[in-house]
N, C-alpha and C positions, 0 to 999 in steps of 0.2 A: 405657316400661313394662317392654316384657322389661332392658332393663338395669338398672332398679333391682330386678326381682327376680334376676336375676346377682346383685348386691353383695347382697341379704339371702340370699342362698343360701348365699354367702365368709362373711359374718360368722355365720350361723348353724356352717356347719359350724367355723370355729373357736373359735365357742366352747363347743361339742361336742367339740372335740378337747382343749383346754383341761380342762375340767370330769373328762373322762375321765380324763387323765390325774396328774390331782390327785389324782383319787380313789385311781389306780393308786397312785400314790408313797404317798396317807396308810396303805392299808392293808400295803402292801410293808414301812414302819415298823414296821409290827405281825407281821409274817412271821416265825417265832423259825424255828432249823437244830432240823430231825427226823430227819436221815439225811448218813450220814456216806460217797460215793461214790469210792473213789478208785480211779484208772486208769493202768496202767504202759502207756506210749504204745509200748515196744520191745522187749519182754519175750520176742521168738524167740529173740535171740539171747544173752541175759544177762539174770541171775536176784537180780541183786544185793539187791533190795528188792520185797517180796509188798506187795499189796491189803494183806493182812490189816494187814500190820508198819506201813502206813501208818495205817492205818485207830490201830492202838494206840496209836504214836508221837503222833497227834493227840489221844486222847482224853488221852495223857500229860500233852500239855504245857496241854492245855486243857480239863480236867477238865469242864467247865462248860459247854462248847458246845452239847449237844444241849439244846435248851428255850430258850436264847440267842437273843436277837431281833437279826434281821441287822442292824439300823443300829448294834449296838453291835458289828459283826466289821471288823478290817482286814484284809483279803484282802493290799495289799502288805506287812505287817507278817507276814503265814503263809507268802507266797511264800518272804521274805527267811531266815526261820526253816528253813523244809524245803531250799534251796536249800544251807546249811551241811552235809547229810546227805554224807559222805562217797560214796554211791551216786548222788547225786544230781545230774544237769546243768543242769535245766532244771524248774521247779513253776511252775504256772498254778491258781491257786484263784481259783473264783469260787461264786457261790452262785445257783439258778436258781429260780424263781419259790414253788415251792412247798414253799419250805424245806431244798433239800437242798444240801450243799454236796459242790464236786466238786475233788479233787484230779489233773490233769493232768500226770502225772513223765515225763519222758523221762530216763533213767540214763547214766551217762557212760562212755564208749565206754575199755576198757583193750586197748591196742597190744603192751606186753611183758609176759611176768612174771621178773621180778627175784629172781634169789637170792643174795644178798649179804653177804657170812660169817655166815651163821647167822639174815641177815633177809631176807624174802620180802614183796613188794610187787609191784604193776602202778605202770607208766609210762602211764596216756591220751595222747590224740591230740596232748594239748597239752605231753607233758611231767611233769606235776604225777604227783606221788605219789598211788597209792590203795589202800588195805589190803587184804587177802585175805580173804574174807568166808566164813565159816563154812559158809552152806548152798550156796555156787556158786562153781565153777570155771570162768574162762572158760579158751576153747581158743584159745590165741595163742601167739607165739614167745616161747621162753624163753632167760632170758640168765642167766650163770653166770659164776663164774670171778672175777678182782681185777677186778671193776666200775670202782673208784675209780681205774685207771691208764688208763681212757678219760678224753680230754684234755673230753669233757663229756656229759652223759647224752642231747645232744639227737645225740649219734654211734648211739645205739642207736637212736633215733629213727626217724635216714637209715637206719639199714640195716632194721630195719622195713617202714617207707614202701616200701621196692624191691623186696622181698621180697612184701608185701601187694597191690602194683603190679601184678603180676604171676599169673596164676593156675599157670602153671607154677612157679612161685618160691616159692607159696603152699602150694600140692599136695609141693613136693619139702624142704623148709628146716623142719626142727623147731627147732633151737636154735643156739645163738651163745655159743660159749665164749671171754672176755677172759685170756689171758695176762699174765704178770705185764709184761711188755711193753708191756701195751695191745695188740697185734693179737688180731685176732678170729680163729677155726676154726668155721666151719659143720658143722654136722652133719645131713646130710641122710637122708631118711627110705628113699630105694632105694640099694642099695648096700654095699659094707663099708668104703669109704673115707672119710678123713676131708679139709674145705675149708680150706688154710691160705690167709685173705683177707684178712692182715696187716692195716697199719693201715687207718681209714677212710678212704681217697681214691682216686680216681679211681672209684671206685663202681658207677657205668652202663655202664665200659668192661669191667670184672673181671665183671661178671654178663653183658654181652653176647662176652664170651669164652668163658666157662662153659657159656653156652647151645651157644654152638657144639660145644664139645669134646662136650656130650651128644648133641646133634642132630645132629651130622655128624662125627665124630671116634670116638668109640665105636659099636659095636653092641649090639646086646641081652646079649651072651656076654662083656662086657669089663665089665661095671659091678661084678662083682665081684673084677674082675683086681689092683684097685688099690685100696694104702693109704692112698694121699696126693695129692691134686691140691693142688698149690702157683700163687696167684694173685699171689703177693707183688712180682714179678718185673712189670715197666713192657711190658706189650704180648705177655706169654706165660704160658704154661701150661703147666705143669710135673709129670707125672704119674710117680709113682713105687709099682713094683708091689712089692705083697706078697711 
């Protein structure tokens, strides 16, 4: 006896479960978007694209949304659309119970800013190109100078990454001027001297020389002594005073 009310217990509750959830999915059909939610998931540190501008860009391209009944919305069809936004790294739409739909952006992270005979762009994490955006500036290292005689932009890259690596590196390295050479000249932020860090190689060895010359080679009273730290040279440093 108790086991068969066991099995009518299983079969009642599913198809209690069952019934519910029919119901749920028929009226879910019937659900139209009331509210338009969107969320900049990184927005401390860069400003590239607001709430609002999302919010616009949407009613732009989809005039029709609000009143819209969710079965007729493709969520990866809106992802794939907002993901082209030059700002844009990552969109997650989806739509939550009571008609509202929600935009999830995370922005894509810019490493350099690039000034290059007359044009101005960021370099991201990955390389790719991304325009300079009217209402925001991010604050990162700047590169300057014949760009185009770096043997390839992922050299601005490396020297980036070491630089950012680094919280000392970070705190002391504003900019990065290319020679018509192709070698680089650091321009650091204490000081009056200027980094001649030739071409790109040996990289890790030239910044752990550097550190040295600043941390144990110079004192407090010597960092404005000199015009030139020369890195160019295989295992030295080369310091030449004003």
């Amino acid at each position: 006896m108790k086991r068969f009310k066991n099995i009518l217990f299983l079969v009642i509750a599913v198809v209690y479960i069952t019934v519910i959830f029919s119901f749920v999915a028929v009226n879910k059909s019937e659900v139209v978007c009331g509210q338009i939610l969107p969320s900049i998931c990184d927005s401390i540190d860069n400003q590239f694209i607001t709430a609002q501008e999302l919010s616009d860009i949407t009613l732009e391209k989809y005039p029709a949304i609000l009143g819209s009944k969710l079965k007729d919305m493709d969520c990866n069809q809106m992802e794939e659309f907002f993901q082209k936004h030059p700002a844009i790294e990552n969109c997650e739409v989806y739509f939550t119970y009571g008609g509202t739909l929600h935009l999830d952006v995370t922005q894509r992270e810019p490493l350099v800013r690039v000034f290059d005979n007359g044009a101005s762009y960021y370099l991201d994490m990955d390389g790719d190109k991304m325009p300079v955006f009217k209402n925001h500036s991010a604050h990162v290292l700047v590169a300057s100078g014949y760009i185009k005689r770096l043997s390839s932009k992922h050299d601005l890259l490396l020297i980036a990454n070491a630089i950012y690596s680094e919280a000392f590196w970070k705190a002391q390295i504003e900019q990065v001027y290319v020679d018509e050479k192709g070698e680089l000249t650091l321009v650091p932020r204490v000081g009056d001297h200027l980094i001649e860090f030739g071409k790109v190689e040996d990289v890790d060895a030239k910044f752990r020389n550097l550190k040295a010359l600043y941390t144990q080679g110079w004192d407090a009273r010597e960092w404005n002594l000199y015009k030139k730290v020369s890195l160019k040279y295989k295992g030295q440093v080369v310091c030449t005073k004003g």
